[in-house]
C-alpha positions as CSV (number, residue, x, y, z in Angstrom):
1,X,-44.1,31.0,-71.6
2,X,-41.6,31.5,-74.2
3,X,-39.9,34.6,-72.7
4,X,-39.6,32.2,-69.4
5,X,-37.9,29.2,-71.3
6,X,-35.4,32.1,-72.4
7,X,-34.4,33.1,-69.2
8,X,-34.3,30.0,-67.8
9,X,-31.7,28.9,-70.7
10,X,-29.3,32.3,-70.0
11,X,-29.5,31.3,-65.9
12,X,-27.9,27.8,-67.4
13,X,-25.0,29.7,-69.5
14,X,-24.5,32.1,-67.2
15,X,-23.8,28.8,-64.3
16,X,-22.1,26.9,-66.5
17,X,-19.5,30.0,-67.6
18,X,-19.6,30.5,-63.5
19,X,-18.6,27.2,-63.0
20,X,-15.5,27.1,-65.7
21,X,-14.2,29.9,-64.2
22,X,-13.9,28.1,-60.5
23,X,-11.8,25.1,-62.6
24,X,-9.8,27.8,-64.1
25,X,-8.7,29.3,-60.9
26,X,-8.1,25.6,-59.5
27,X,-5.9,24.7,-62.2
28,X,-3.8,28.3,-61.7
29,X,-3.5,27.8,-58.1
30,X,-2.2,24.4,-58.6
31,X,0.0,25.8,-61.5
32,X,1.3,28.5,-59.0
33,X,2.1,26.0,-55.8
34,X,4.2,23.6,-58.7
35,X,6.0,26.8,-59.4
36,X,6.5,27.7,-55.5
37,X,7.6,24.1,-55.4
38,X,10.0,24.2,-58.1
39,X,11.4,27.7,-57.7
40,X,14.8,28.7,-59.2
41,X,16.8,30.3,-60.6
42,X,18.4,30.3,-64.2
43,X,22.2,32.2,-64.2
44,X,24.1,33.6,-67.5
45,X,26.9,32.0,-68.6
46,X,28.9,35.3,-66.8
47,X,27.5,34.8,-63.7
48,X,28.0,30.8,-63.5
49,X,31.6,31.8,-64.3
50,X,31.6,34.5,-61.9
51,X,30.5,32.7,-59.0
52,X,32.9,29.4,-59.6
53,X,30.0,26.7,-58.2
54,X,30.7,23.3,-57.0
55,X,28.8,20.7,-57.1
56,X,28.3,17.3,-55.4
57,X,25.9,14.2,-55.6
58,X,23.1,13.4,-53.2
59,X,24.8,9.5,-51.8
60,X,23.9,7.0,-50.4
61,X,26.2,6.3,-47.2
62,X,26.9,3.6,-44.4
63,X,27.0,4.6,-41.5
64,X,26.5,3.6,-37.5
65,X,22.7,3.7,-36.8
66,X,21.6,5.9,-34.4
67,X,18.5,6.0,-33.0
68,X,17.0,9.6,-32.2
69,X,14.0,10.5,-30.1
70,X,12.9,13.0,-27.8
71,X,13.8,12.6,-24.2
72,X,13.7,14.5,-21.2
73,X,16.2,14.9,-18.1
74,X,14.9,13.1,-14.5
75,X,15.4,13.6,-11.2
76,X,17.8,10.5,-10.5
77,X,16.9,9.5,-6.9
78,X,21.0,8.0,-6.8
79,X,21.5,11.9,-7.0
80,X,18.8,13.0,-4.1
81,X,20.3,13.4,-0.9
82,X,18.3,14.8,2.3
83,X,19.7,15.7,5.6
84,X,18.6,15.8,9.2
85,X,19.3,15.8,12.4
86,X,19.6,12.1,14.3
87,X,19.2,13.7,17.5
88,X,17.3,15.5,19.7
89,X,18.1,19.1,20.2
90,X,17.9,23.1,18.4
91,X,19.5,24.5,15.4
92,X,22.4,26.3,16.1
93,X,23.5,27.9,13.5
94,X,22.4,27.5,9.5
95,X,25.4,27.5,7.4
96,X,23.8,27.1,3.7
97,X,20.8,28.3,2.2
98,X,18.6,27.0,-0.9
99,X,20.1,27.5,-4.1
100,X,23.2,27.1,-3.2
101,X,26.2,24.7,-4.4
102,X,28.0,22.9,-2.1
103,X,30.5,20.4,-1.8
104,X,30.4,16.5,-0.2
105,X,31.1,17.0,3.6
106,X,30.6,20.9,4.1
107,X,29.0,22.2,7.0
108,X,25.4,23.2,6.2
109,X,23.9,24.0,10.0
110,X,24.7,22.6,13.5
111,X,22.5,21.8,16.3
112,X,22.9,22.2,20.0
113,X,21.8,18.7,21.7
114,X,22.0,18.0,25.6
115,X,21.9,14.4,24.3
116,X,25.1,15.3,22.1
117,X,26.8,16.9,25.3
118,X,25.7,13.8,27.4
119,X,27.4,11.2,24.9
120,X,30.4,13.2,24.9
121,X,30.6,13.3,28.4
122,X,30.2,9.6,28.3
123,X,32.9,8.8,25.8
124,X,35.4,10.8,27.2
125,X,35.0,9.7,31.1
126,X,34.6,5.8,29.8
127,X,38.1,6.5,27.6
128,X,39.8,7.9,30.8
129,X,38.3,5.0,32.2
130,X,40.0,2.8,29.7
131,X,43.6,4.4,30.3
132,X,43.5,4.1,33.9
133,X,42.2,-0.1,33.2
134,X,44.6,-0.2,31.0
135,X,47.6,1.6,33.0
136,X,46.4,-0.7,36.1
137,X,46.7,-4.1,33.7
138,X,50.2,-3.0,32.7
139,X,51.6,-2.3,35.9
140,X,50.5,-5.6,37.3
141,X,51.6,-7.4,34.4
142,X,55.4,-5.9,35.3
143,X,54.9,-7.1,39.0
144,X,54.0,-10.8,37.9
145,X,57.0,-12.0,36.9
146,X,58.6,-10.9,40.6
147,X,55.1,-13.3,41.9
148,X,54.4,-9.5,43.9
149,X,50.8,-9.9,42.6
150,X,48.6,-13.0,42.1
151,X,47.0,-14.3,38.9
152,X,43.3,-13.6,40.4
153,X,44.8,-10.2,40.4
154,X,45.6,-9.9,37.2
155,X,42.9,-11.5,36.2
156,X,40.8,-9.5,37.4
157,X,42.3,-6.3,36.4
158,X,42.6,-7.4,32.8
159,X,38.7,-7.9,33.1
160,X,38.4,-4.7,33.8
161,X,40.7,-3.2,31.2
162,X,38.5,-5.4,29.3
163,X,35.2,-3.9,30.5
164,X,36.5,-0.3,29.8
165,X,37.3,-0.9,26.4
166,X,33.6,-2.4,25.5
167,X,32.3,0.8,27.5
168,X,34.7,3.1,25.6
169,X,33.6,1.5,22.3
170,X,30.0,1.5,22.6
171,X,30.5,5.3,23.9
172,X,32.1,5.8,20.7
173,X,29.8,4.2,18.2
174,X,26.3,6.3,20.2
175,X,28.8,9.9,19.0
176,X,29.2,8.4,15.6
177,X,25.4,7.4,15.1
178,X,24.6,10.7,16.4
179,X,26.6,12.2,13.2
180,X,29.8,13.1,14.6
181,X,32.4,12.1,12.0
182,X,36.3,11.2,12.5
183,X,37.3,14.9,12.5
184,X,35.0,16.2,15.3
185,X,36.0,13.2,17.7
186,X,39.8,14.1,16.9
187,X,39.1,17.4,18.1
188,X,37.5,16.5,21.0
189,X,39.6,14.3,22.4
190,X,42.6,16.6,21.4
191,X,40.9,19.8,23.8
192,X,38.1,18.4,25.2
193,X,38.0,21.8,27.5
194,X,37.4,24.0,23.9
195,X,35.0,21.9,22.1
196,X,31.6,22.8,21.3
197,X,28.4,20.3,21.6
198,X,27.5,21.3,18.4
199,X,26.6,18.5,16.1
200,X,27.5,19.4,12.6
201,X,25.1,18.9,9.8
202,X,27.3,18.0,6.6
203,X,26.2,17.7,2.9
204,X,27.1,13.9,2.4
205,X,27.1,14.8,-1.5
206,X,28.2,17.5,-4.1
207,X,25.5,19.6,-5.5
208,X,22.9,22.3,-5.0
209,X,20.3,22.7,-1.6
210,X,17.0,22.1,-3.4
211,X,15.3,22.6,-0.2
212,X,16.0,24.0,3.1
213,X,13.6,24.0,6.4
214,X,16.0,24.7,9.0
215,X,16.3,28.6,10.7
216,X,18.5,29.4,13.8
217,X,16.6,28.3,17.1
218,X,14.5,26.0,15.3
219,X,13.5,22.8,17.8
220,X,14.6,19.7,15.6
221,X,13.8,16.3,16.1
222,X,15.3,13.0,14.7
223,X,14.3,12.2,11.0
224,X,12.8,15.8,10.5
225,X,14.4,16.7,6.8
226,X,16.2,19.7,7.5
227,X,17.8,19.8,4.1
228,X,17.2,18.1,0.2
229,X,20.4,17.9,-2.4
230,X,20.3,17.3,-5.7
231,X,23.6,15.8,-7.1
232,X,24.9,17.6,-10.1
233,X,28.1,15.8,-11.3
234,X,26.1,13.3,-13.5
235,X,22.3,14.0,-15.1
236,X,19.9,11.2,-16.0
237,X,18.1,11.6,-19.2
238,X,14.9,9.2,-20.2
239,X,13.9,8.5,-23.4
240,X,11.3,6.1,-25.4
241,X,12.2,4.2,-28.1
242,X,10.2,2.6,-30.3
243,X,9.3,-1.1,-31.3
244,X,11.1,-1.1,-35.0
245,X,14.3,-0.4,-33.0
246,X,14.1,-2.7,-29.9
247,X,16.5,-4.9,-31.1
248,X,19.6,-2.4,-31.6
249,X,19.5,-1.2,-27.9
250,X,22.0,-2.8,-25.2
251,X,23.3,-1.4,-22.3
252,X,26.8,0.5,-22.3
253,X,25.8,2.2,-25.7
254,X,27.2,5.6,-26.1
255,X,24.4,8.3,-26.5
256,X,24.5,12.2,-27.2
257,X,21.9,14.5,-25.1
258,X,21.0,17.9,-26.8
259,X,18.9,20.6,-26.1
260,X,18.0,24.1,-27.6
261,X,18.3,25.3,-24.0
262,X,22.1,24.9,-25.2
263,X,22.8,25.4,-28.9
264,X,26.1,24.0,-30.2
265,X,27.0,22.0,-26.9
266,X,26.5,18.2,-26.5
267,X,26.5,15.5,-23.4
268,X,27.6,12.5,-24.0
269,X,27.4,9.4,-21.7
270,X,26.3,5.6,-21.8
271,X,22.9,3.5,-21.6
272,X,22.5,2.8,-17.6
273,X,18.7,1.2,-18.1
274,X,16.7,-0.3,-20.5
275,X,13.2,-1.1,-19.2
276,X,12.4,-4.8,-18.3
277,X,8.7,-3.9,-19.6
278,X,6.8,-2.2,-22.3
279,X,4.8,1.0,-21.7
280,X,1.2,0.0,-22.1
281,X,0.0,2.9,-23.7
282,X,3.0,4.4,-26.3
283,X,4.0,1.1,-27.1
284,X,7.7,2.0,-26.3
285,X,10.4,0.7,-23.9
286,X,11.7,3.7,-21.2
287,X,15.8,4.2,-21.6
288,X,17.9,6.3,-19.4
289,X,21.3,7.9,-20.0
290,X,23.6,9.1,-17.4
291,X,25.4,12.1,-18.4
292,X,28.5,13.7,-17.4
293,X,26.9,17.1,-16.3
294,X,29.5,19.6,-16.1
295,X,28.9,23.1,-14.6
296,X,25.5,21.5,-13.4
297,X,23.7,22.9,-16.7
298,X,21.1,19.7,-16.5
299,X,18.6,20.2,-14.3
300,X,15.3,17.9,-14.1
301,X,12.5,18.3,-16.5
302,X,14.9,20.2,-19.0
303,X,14.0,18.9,-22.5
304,X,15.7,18.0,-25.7
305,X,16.8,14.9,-28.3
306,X,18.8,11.8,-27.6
307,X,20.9,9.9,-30.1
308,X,22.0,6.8,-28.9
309,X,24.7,5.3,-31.3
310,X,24.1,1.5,-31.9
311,X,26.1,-1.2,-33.6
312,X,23.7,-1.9,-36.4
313,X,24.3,0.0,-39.7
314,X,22.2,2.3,-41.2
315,X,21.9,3.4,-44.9
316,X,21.4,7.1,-45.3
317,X,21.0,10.4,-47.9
318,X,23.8,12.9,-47.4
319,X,25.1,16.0,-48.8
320,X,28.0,17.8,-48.2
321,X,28.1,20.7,-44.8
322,X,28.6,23.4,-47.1
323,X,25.5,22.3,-49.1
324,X,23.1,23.1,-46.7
325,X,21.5,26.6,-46.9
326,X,20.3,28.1,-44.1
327,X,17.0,30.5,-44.5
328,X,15.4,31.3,-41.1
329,X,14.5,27.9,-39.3
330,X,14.3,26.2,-42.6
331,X,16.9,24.5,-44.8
332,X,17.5,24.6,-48.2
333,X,19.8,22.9,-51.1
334,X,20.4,24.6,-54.6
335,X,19.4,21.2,-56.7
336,X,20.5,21.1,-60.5
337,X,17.6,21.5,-63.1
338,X,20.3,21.8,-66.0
339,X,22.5,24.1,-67.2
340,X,23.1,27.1,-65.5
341,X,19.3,26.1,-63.7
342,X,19.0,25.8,-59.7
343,X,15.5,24.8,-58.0
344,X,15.7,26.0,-54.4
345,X,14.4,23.2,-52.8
346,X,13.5,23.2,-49.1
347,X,14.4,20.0,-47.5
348,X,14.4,18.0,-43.9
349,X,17.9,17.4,-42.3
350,X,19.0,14.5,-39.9
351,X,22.5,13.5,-38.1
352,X,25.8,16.1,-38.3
353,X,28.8,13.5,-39.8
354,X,32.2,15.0,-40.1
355,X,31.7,17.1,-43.0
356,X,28.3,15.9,-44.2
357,X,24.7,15.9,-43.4
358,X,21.8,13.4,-43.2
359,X,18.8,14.2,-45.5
360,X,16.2,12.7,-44.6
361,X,13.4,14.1,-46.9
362,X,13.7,16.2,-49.7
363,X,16.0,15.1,-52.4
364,X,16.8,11.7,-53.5
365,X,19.9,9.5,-54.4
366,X,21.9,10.5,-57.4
367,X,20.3,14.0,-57.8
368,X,23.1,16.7,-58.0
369,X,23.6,19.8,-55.9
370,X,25.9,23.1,-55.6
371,X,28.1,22.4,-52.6
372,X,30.3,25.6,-53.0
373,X,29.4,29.0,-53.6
374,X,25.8,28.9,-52.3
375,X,26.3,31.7,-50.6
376,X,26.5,34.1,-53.4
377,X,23.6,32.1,-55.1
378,X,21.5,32.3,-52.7
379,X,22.0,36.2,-52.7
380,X,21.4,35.8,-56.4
381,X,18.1,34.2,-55.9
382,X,16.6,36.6,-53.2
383,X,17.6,39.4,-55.6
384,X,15.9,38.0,-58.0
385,X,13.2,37.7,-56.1
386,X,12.7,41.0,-55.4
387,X,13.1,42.3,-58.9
388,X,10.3,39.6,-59.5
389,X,8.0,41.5,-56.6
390,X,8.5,44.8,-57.8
């Protein structure tokens, strides 16, 4: 009984040394992470003068509030175009395929319509119709002064003249709403004997075919969409922003689109919508930008971050351009621990200014940090680093 009491009491040393040792490797893992937090780097007195560092406060600056959040470019259905034919007839020949870019009023396909050759053949025998009225209503006009003609005469031949016209008129307007434009009735009535019946399909805006369904010989039928365009001159972007910054939005604002799709380039345009409503479920009001899209690079469901620039003011961290150090996707400042001493500290950036940038986590107000030279300290510090490794 005694020899079990005396085990029993060793098992209970034995656990409580076990457990001390668990807090002991708690309290150096927590030591380690403050270290990983704080890590620096202490230079000589040589080096400091060697590397000639500047330095520069973390401030607190005014500035123009802009609000940033993620937003996405739409298919603007101003922008959507779709073409088809308004008659009867066949394709003729297809001009344009998808993909391509085209320009407001090119030629895309033509079809071959007996209805077409028919209204033609209607506008120009009613216009020949109308010069002869109106040759007849002249002549008798000159012979009415000599009392050669009666005024029933020429009464009734300006009816006529009359008649023609309306006749020649509606002939015209039945070419037009069958798509022939200004330039193809020219033609016709310039050699009638040379033109072809071919009504041509034109791209009534700039941009890129998004879809085609039209192939030579292809039986076409009014309202059939033969072609879709997408406008590229101007993008759309949406965004959502949120309930704490409602009151700062108005329409006209100037906002900045950019995407990683395109790094170092920027679209700029203006607030075209704010949402009457609130989305039920995010809690946020839908914004759209149109952009200035040039070269077409914005295409729909291309995403990326929108800053729209308000006229409320905003107080925000900043620190000098050159302050910033860049290691892989993360950033970094140099931050003074005292003399000579540097904690690398990573940090979270915000808005480009002209020569400074927005901190938005990471350091606070008043705290100083090397704005020149970080360069060679940073070399420095991974050097050190490695020393420290081997």
């Amino acid at each position: 009984m005694k020899h079990l009491a005396f085990l029993t009491t060793l098992l209970l040393l034995f656990a409580g040394c076990g457990s001390n040792d668990t807090s002991g490797d708690a309290a150096s893992a927590d030591a380690t992470a403050a270290e990983a937090s704080t890590a620096g780097i202490t230079l000589t007195t040589e080096e400091a003068n060697t590397m000639k560092l500047g330095f520069s406060d973390v401030t607190i600056s005014e500035t123009q509030k802009t609000i940033s959040v993620p937003a996405r470019v739409i298919e603007d259905p101003d922008q959507v175009a779709t073409v088809s034919a308004l008659i009867e007839g066949r394709i003729g020949r297809v001009l344009a395929r998808q993909g391509q870019s085209v320009s407001a009023g090119q030629v895309l396909a033509t079809v071959v319509s007996m209805d077409l050759g028919n209204m033609i053949a209607d506008l120009l025998r009613s216009e020949s119709d109308m010069r002869t009225a109106e040759a007849a209503v002249t002549r008798l006009r000159g012979l009415s002064t000599s009392d050669a003609v009666s005024k029933k005469q020429l009464m009734e031949a300006e009816n006529a003249y009359a008649g023609a016209q309306a006749s020649a008129a509606a002939a015209l307007q039945r070419c037009k709403a069958a798509g022939m434009n200004s330039e193809d009735i020219a033609a016709l009535r310039k050699n009638p004997s040379a033109y072809e019946p071919e009504l041509k399909l034109r791209a009534p805006i700039g941009g890129v075919i998004s879809m085609r369904n039209a192939s030579t010989g292809m039986p076409v039928a009014p309202g059939v969409e033969l072609f879709t365009l997408l406008g590229t001159a101007t993008a759309t972007v949406e965004g959502s922003v949120f309930e704490d910054d409602f009151a700062a939005l108005a329409t006209t604002q100037q906002a900045v689109f950019t995407t990683t799709a395109y790094p170092g380039k920027s679209f700029s345009g203006t607030i075209s919508y704010v949402a009457p409503t609130v989305d039920d479920a995010s809690h946020a009001l839908p914004v759209r930008v149109r952009l200035a899209n040039s070269g077409g690079l914005l295409k729909p469901n291309l995403y990326g971050r929108l800053d729209i620039r308000t006229t409320a003011r905003d107080s925000v961290l900043s620190v000098p351009s050159d302050a910033i150090v860049y290691d892989g996707s993360e950033r970094y400042l140099f931050v003074v621990a005292g003399e000579n001493s540097y904690i690398y500290r990573r940090v979270e950036t915000g808005r480009d200014f002209d020569d400074a940038v927005e901190i938005t986590r990471g350091v606070q107000a008043g705290e100083r940090v090397v704005s020149s030279g970080v360069f060679h300290l940073k070399s420095r510090y991974k050097l050190s680093l490695s020393a420290e490794e081997e």
